[in-house]
N, C-alpha and C positions, 0 to 999 in steps of 0.2 A: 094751484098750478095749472095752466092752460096746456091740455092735450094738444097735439099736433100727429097728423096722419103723416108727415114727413120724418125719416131717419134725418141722422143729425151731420150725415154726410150731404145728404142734399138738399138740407138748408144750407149748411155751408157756402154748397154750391151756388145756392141762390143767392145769398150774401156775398161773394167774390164775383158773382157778376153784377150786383149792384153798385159794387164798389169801384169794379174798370169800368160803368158806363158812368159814375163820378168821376172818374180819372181822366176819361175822355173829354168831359166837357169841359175841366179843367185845362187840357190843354189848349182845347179850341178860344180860351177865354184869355191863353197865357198869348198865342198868337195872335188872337187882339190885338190884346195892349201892346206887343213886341212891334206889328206892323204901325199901330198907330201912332204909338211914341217916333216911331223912326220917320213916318209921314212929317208929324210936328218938325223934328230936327232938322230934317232934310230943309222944310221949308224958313227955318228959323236960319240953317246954318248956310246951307248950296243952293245960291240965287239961281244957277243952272241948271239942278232938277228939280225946276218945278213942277211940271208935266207929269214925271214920275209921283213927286209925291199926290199931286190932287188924286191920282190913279188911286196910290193907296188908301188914301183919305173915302174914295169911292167904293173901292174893293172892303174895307175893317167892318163895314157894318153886315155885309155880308155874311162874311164870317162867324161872328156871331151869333147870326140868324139861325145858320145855318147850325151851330152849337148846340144853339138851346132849341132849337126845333127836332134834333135828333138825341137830345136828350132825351126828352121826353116820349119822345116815339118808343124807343127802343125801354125805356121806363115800363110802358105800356104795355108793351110785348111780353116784357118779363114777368109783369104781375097776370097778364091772360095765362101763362104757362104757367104758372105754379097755380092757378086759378083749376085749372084743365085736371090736373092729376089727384 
């Protein structure tokens, strides 16, 4: 059985924040595909915003980016902190 110098509350702890920064990326991934799909439609369905949708089509990947670059980051941070004590 592997010792651990941590109580089992603040593994816990450690654990529930690894699980909201899955949860977060999750959403940024779910607005994605919400804005991208709706770009597609837009430009499939309303010959009149097409403007709009390129915008979004420009903006989705972004987003993303932005997801999984703060996933990871904040990934990062959490295992330095439990690294730390």
């Amino acid at each position: 059985m592997k010792e651990t110098k941590y109580s089992l509350n603040e593994q816990l702890s450690v654990e529930m924040t690894n699980l909201s920064n899955e949860r977060t990326f999750l959403a940024y991934r779910k607005t994605f595909m919400v804005l991208l799909s709706s770009a597609i439609v837009i430009l499939k369905i309303l010959s009149d915003l097409k403007l709009m949708a390129y915008a979004l089509l420009v903006v989705t990947p972004f987003i993303l980016i932005i997801g999984i670059v703060r996933f990871f980051q904040v990934k990062k941070v959490i295992k330095k902190m439990t690294d730390l004590q």
